[in-house]
C-alpha positions, -999 to 999 in steps of 0.1 A, spaced: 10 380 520 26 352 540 11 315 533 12 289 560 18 264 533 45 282 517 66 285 551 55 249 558 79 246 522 103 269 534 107 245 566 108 212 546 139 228 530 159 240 556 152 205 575 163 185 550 192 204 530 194 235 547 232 249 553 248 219 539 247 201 506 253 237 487 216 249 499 216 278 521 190 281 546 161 305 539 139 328 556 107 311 573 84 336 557 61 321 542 62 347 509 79 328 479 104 343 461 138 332 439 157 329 470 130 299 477 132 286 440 169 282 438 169 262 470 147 238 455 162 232 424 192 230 444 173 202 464 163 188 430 194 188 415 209 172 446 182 144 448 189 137 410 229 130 420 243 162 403 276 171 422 281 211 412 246 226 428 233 255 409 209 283 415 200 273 377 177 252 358 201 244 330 212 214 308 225 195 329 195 195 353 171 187 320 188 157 308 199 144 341 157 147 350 147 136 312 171 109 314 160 94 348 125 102 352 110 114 319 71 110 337 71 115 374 38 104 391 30 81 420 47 51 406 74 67 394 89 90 421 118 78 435 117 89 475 96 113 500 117 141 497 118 137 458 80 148 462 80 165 490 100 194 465 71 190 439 40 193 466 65 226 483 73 240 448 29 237 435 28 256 468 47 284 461 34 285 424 0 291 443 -10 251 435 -26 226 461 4 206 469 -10 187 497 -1 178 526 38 180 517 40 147 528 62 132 504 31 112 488 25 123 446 -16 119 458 -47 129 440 -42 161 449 -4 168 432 -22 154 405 -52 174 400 -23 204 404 1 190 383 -30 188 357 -44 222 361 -8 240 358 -6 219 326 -33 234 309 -30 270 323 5 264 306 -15 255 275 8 222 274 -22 197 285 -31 185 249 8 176 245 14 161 281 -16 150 288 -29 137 325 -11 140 361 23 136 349 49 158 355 75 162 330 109 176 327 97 212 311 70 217 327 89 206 362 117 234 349 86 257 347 71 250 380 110 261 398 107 296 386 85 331 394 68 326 360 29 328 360 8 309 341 -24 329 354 -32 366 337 -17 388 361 -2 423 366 -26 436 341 -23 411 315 -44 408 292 -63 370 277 -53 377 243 -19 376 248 -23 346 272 -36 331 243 -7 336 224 13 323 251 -3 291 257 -7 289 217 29 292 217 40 265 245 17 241 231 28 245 194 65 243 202 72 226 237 81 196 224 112 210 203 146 207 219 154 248 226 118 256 234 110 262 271 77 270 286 73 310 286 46 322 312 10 327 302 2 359 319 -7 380 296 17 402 295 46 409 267 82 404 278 114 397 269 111 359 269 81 357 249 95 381 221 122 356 222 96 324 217 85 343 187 114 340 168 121 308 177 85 298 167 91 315 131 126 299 127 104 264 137 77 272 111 107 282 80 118 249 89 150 255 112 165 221 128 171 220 167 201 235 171 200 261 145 171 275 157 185 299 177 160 328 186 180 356 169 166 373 139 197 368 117 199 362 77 183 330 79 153 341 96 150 372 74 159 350 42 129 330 54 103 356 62 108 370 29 90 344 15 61 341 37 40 375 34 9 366 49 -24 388 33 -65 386 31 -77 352 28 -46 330 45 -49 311 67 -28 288 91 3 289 118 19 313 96 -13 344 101 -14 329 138 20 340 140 15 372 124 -17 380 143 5 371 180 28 397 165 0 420 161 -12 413 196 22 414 213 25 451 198 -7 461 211 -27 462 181 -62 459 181 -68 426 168 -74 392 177 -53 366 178 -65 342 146 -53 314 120 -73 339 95 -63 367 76 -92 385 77 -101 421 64 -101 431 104 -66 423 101 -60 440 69 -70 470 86 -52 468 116 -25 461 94 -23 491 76 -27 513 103 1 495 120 25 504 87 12 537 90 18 544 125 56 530 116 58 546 89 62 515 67 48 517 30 6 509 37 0 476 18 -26 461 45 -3 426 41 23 408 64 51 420 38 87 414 52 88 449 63 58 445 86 72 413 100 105 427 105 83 457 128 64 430 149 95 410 159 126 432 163 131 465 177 146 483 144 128 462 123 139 465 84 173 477 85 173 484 49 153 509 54 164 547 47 146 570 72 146 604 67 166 610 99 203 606 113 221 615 143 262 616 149 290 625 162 304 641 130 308 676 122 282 680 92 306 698 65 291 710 31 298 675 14 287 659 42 255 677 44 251 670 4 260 632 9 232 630 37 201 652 15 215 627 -16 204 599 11 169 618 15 178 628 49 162 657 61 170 659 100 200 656 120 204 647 156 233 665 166 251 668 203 248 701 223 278 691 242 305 670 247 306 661 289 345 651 285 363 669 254 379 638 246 371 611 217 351 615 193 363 653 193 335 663 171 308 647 193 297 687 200 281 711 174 313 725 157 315 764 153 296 769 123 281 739 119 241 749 126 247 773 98 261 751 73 230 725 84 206 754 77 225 763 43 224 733 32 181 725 38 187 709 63 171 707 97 187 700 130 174 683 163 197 686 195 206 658 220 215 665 255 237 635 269 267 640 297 275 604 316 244 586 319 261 549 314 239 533 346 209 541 368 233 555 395 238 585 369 202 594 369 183 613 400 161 645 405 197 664 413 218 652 381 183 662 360 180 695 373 216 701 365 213 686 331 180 707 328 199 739 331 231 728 312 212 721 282 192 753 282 225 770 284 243 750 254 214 756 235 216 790 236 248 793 232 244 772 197 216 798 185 189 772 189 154 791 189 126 790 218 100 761 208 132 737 201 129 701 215 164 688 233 161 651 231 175 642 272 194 608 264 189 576 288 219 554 268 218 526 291 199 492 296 176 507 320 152 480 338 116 489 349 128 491 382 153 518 376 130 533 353 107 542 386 137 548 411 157 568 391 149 578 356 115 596 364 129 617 392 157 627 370 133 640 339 114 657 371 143 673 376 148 687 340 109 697 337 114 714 365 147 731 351 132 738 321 101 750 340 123 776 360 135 789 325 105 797 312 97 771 293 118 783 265 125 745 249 106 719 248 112 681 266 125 649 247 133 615 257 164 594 239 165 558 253 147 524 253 113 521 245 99 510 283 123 543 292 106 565 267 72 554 273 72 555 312 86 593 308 55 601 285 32 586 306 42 607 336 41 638 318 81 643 319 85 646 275 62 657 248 83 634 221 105 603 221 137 595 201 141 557 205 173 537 204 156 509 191 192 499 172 198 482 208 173 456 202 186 431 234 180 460 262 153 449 282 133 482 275 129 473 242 122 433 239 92 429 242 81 461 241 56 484 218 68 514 197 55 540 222 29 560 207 48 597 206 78 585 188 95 612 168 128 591 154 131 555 156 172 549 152 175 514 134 205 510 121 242 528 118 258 530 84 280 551 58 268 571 35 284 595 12 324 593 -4 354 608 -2 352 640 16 314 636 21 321 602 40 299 601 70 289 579 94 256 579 111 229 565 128 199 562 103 164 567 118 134 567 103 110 600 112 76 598 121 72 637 117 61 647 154 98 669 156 111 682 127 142 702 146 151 736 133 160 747 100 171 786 113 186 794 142 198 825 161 234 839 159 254 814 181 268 831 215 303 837 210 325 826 240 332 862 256 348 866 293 329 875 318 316 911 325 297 928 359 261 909 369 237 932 347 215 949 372 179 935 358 191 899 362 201 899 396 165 891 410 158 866 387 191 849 395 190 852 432 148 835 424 164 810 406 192 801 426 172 798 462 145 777 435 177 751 427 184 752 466 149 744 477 148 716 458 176 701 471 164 706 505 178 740 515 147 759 524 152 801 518 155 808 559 184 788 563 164 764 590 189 751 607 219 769 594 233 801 605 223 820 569 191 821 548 189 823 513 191 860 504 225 868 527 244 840 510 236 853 476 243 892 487 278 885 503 288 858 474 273 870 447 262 903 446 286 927 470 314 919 456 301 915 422 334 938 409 361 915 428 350 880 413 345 896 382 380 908 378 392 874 395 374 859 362 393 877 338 420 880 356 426 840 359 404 830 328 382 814 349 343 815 348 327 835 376 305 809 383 331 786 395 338 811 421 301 819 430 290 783 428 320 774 455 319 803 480 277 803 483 278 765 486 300 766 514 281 800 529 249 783 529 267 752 546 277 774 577 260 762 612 259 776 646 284 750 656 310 764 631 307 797 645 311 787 679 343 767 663 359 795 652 352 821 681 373 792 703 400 791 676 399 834 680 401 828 719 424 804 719 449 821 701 447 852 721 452 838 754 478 811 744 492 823 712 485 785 699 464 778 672 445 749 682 420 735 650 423 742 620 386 747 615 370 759 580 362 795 585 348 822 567 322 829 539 340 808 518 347 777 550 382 779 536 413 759 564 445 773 572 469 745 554 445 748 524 450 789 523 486 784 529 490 758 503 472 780 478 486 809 483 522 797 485 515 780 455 497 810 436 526 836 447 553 809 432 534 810 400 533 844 398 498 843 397 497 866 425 522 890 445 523 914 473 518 887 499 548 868 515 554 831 516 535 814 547 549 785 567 522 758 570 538 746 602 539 776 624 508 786 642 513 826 637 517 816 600 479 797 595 466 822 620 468 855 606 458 837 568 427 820 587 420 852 608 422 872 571 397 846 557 374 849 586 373 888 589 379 899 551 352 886 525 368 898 493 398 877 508 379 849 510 363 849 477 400 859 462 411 829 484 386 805 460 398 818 431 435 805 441 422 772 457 408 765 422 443 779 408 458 757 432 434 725 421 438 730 383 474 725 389 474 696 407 475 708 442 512 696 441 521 688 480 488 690 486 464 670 507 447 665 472 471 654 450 452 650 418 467 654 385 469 688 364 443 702 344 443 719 317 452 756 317 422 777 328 401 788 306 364 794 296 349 768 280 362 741 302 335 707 295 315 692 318 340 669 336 363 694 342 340 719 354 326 690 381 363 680 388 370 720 397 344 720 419 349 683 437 386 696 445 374 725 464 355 701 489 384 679 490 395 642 483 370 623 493 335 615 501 314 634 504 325 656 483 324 635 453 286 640 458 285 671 464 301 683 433 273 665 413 250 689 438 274 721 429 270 713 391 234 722 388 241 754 412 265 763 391 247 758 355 223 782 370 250 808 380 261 804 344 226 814 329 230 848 344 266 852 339 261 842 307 227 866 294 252 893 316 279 890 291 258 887 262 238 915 267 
């Protein structure tokens, strides 16, 4: 909500210093914002005589402002526009500022006063002064009122903390709004490293062997009392426990204590043991923990497997796929790997993870694909209905992201999953914010939390969420000689315990005829996968619905793309996936292209556009180039060598395409030939592939599909669109073969 006062700021800054001096001009709004806050420390920063104007509150600003004005008040402030940028900034920290006059009145100081103590600073700075720190505070979006949902326990820890420690040199004022965030986890350790004794400068906020070393000798139990248990109890209250914040250790906190080590699975002593303080602080807490859980990207051989039960694991998180093929090669479940697991007592979890490096990797599209793709891996492996895959988020996702496009992507694979039956259950790898917000909205029944990446922002400052089946804390070797391995250790909470049998895995076969009781189920699940991107069954605006697509690209000429397949060791899905795409993509417009292409040529022998035609929307060059390219090979024969530059030439190929649908879905099969090689001379001139072949990985499977469309956008885009058509093509090529 716009405030007169706050544009009445805004305006005072663009008069003065706006679109010179380094300040941009900003929006009139009247809302407040960063934009807003950078301008005036920029003002500040210029009124103080700094040259280099920064968007930044930083050294140089602090000691310049400590340096010449260590106590601003009326006396004291050196010009009108000097205060005018204290009465704007109280403004837009929601502070009577007056009448921005320039004047450090009654009224600045009754504000400066009250933001003192909501800071919980007023007992150290005392009065209507303002003071460097707390000026540093008053130029950022920090609140020092509970809001958001925060609650006043943790605002008491806040202000406890900024009055305990503002005065030490690294310490800056943290807000006091009740909620838990990354730079009050980080006051925390500072606060401990204070209390062990660490000098300015050493104190560094990091839990490193000095911190540890110290904690070790301050377990905190029943009957303490002091700044050490009001640490411990902060801790408590930061996590969400139910306690209050206290000097005391009482037998309340005793209790809550010990159901804390219990929920973390930490040895139950009811005592603020290193262990326990290690939990409160840190994401992976006590490294030195063992945990009855690992995950890798190892093969799990018979030594290995004995080196890991030797360790007292008892669960391993392995890969059901490997997106690229490349390093690390074992990344994948190896052929005969579940088994050996399973031999050995051992039980395995599976993780489903393809590119997802950044939030532009995540939507409802790349989670229905993933959904599928892991449903078909799994299988494949021999993993048994009831399984949970463990769907990994391995980025630094922020809360924002989180809502944009993490949530629509696990929609995505409960849906998938959903259209499957249900057959495996839904788990979340990632951050702690990432796995919590998934729970909460109903997308996982169990989280796997990469709580070894302690600086994300999803996990500092962040509870343990509450259905946490593995907590990975730390990566190390274990084992010797050939029964070296290195993992990531995680400790188990025993909500998952993976699989300990499994079914025989499905051995890679080629591809055989659509079996006949899967062909309604397919064509259910396919117009499913297309409805949800947006194509709805009747075609709406496009020339085809739903059910013709499928019958002329998957279904009549079931016998000629299955043949293609095994002809060209190629998957059948590759050629189903292209050729309906491009079917259900066929307008009215197109059709009235390609009867003035037919006209054309048979009045004036020319061939005037080279317009995609066909099932398939397949151009002349691209036919030409293909086929050319195919007969050359040898891949094909029996046709004769087409010149791309005469119009009788890309006619009668284009006219085949348009009239002949087996043509046209042969014609795929020898665009993708065409593509794997590297479409040499080609409009796409991308770099060979491997041979064809079955079990092509993710990557090269998308890239097959991209090339069809062509070079550019958008067809980059639409591949990641194809990929999830296509995993669900697979499914019932797949149950087909295996049947």
């Amino acid at each position: 909500m716009a405030d007169e006062m706050v544009r009445k700021a805004q305006q005072f800054i663009n008069g003065a210093y706006g679109g010179k001096l380094g300040i941009d001009r900003i929006p009139e709004t009247g809302v407040t914002g960063w934009p807003m806050m950078f301008a005036l420390t920029r003002a500040l920063q210029y009124e103080l005589g700094i040259t280099s104007l920064s968007d930044t509150f930083g050294p140089t600003t602090l000691s310049t402002l400590t340096s010449k004005y260590p106590a601003l008040n009326s006396g004291t402030v050196p010009s009108q526009n000097f205060a005018k940028i204290i009465q704007s900034a109280l403004y837009c920290k929601g502070y009577d500022g007056g009448d921005i006059d320039g004047t450090y009145n009654s009224r600045v100081v009754a504000s400066i006063t009250k933001l003192k103590q909501n800071m919980g600073v007023d007992f150290v700075y005392p009065g209507g002064n303002l003071v460097p720190k707390v000026f540093k505070g008053l130029l950022n979006m920090d609140a020092y009122v509970t809001v958001n949902g925060g609650t006043e326990t943790i605002r008491a820890v806040q202000r406890w903390l900024n009055g305990q420690y503002v005065n030490r040199r690294d310490f800056f004022i943290i807000p006091a709004d009740g909620n838990h965030s990354r730079d009050v986890a980080k006051s925390m350790l500072f606060a401990v490293q204070y209390e062990i004794g660490m000098a300015d400068g050493t104190a560094n906020g990091v839990f490193g062997p000095g911190t540890q070393s110290g904690l070790k000798s301050h377990t905190v139990a029943t009957g303490d009392s002091g700044p050490w248990v009001q640490l411990f109890s902060a801790g408590m209250v930061l996590n969400q426990r139910p306690v209050a914040f206290t000097s005391t250790f009482t037998s309340a906190l005793a209790s809550a204590v010990s159901a804390f080590q219990s929920f973390v699975k930490l040895p139950v002593t009811g005592t603020g043991n290193f262990s326990t303080w290690a939990s409160l602080l840190v994401s992976y807490g006590d490294q030195s923990r063992k945990g009855e859980a690992c995950d890798g990207v190892t093969r799990i051989t018979p030594d290995r497997a004995a080196a890991l039960k030797a360790e007292g694991i008892k669960y391993v998180g392995r890969y059901l796929t490997n997106p690229t093929g490349g390093q690390p090669f074992e990344k994948a479940i190896q052929e005969g790997e579940l088994q050996t697991i399973a031999q050995n007592g051992l039980r395995c979890f599976p993780i489903y993870q393809t590119f997802g490096r950044d939030a532009a990797d995540f939507n409802y599209i790349a989670g229905r694909t993933a959904g599928q793709a892991a449903v078909n891996a799994a299988l494949d492996h021999g993993f048994k209905a009831g399984t949970r895959i463990f769907f990994a988020v391995d980025f630094d996702a922020l809360d924002q992201d989180i809502t944009s496009s993490v949530l629509p992507h696990f929609k995505g694979i409960q849906d998938a999953i959903a259209d499957d039956g249900n057959r495996y259950a839904i788990g979340v790898y990632g951050p702690r914010n990432v796995c919590t917000r998934v729970a909460e909205a109903g997308h996982s029944t169990a989280s796997f939390v990469s709580d070894m990446s302690s600086g994300f922002s999803g996990n500092f400052g962040y509870p343990l969420p509450t259905d946490w089946a593995y907590d990975q804390i730390v990566t190390r070797w274990v084992g010797s000689g050939s029964g070296a391995i290195e993992i990531d250790n995680n400790i188990a909470s025993g909500r998952d315990s993976g699989q300990g049998s499994f079914n025989p895995p499905r051995a890679m076969k080629p591809d055989v005829r659509l079996d006949s009781s899967v062909i309604t189920a397919m064509m259910t699940d396919v117009g499913k996968y297309m409805e949800s991107l947006g194509y709805p069954l009747d075609g709406g605006t496009r020339s085809y619905q739903h059910w013709k697509c499928f019958q002329s690209t998957v279904v009549d000429h079931d016998e000629v793309i299955t043949n293609l397949s095994n002809k060209y060791n190629m998957r059948k899905a590759l050629i189903q996936t292209s050729a309906y795409w491009e079917m259900r993509h066929i307008e009215p417009l197109d059709e009235a292209a390609w009867e003035a292409v037919i006209l054309a040529y048979n009045t004036t022998g020319q061939f005037i556009r080279d317009t995609s035609t066909g099932i398939a929307k397949q151009r002349a060059v691209t036919l030409v180039g293909a086929w050319n390219h195919c007969l050359s090979k040898g891949y094909v024969t029996g046709r004769p060598i087409l010149d791309v530059s005469k119009d009788a030439d890309k006619y009668s190929i284009w006219k085949k395409a348009y009239d002949d649908e087996e043509f046209a879905l042969t014609s795929v099969a020898m665009i993708h030939m065409w593509d794997i090689d590297g479409k040499p001379g080609g409009d796409d001139d991308s770099a060979a592939m491997r041979s064809p072949r079955l079990n092509y990985n993710d990557l090269e499977i998308y890239d097959i599909l991209r090339r069809y469309q062509g070079p550019d956008e958008p067809a980059f885009t639409e591949a990641k669109k194809r990929m999830g058509l296509y995993y669900v093509m697979e499914k019932y090529n797949s149950i087909s073969r295996h049947s």
